[in-house]
C-alpha positions in Angstrom: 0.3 78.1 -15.2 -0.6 74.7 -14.2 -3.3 72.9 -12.8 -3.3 71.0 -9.4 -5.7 68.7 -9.0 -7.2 67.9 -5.7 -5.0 64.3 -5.7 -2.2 66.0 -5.8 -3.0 68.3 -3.0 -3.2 65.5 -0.9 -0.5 63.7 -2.0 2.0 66.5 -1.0 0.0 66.9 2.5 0.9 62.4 3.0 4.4 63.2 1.8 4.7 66.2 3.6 3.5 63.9 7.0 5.7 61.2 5.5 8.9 64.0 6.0 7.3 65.0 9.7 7.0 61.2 10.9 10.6 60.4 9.8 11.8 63.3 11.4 10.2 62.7 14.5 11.6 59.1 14.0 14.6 59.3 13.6 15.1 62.4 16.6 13.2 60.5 18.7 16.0 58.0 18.4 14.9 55.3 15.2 11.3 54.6 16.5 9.7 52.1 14.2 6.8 53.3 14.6 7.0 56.2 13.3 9.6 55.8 10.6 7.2 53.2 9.4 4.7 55.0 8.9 6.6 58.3 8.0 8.0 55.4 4.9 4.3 54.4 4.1 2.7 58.0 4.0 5.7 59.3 2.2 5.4 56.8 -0.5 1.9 57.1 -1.0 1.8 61.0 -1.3 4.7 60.6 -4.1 2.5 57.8 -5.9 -0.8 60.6 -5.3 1.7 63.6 -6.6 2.8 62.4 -9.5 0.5 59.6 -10.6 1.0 55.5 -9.8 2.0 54.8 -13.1 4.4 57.5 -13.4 5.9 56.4 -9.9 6.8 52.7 -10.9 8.0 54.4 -14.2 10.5 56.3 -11.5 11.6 53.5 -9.3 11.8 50.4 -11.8 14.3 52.6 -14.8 16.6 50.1 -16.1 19.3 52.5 -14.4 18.0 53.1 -11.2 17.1 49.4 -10.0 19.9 49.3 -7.9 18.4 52.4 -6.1 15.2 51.2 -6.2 16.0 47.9 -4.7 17.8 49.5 -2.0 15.3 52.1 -1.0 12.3 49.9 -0.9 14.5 47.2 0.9 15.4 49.5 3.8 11.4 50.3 4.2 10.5 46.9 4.2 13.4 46.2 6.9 12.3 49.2 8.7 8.9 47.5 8.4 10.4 44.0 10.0 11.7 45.9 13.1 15.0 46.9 12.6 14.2 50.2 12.2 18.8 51.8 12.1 19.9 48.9 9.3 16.7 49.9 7.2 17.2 53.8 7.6 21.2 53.0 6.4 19.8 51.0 3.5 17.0 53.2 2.9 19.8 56.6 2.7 21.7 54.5 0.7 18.9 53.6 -2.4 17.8 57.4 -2.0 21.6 58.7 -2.8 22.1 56.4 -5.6 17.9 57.5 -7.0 18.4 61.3 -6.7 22.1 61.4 -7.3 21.3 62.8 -10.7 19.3 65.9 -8.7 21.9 66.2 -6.2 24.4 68.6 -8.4 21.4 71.0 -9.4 19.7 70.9 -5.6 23.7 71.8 -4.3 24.1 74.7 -6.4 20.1 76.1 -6.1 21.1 75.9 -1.9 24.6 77.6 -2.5 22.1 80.7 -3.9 20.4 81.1 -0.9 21.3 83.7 1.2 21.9 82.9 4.9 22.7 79.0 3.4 25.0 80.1 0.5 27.3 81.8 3.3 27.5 78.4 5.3 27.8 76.4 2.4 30.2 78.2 0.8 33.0 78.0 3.8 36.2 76.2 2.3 35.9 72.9 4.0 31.7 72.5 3.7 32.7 73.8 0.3 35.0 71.0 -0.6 33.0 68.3 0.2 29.7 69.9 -1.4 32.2 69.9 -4.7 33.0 66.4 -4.2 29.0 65.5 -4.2 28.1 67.8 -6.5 30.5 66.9 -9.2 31.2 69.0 -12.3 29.4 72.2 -11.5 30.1 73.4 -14.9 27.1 71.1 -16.2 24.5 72.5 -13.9 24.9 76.0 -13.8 21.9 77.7 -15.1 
């Protein structure tokens, strides 16, 4: 086993508060407030998780700039008040960074048992193969 060290236990409660304020955000109908901070505590509790070098190692890959740009672009819009255009670019640089994940994160959800069944139907099913690409590569 591994150990977690107390920074990184705090780091996954920011980025877990991160995930709550953007929820509450974006139900409570784009609130700029809170998607603001819910951008700010999320990024931090990623930097505390994994390390702050091994976070600007993530975002600034040769690879994945276009991502990057886009993602911390939409939190700095979100930041300047226009809380929808930033969440749009925001979704868009966080498909294009974890598109790479997507496949494996797909076919782990298509295991589980009450979410397999729904994602499994034929037309959830078609477009879940269109995003997930090849499944052939990430079967495990």
């Amino acid at each position: 086993m591994f150990e977690i060290t107390d920074t990184q236990k705090i780091g996954v409660g920011l980025a877990g508060f991160g995930i709550t304020f953007l929820f509450l955000g974006v139900l409570l109908l784009f609130d700029k407030g809170l998607l603001a901070i819910g951008n700010l505590l999320f990024i931090s509790g990623l930097g505390c998780v994994i390390g702050p070098l091994r976070t600007l190692n993530f975002f600034f890959q040769r690879h994945k700039l276009k991502g990057s740009a886009a993602f911390l672009g939409g939190i700095f819009v979100v930041l300047l008040g226009w809380p929808l255009v930033g969440m749009i670019i925001e979704t868009y640089g966080f498909v294009i960074l974890f598109s790479g994940f997507l496949p494996v994160a797909i076919n782990f959800l298509r295991r589980v048992p009450i979410l397999g069944t729904f994602l499994n139907m034929p037309g959830i099913s078609r477009v879940l193969d269109m995003l997930a690409g090849d499944t052939n590569r990430t079967t495990v």
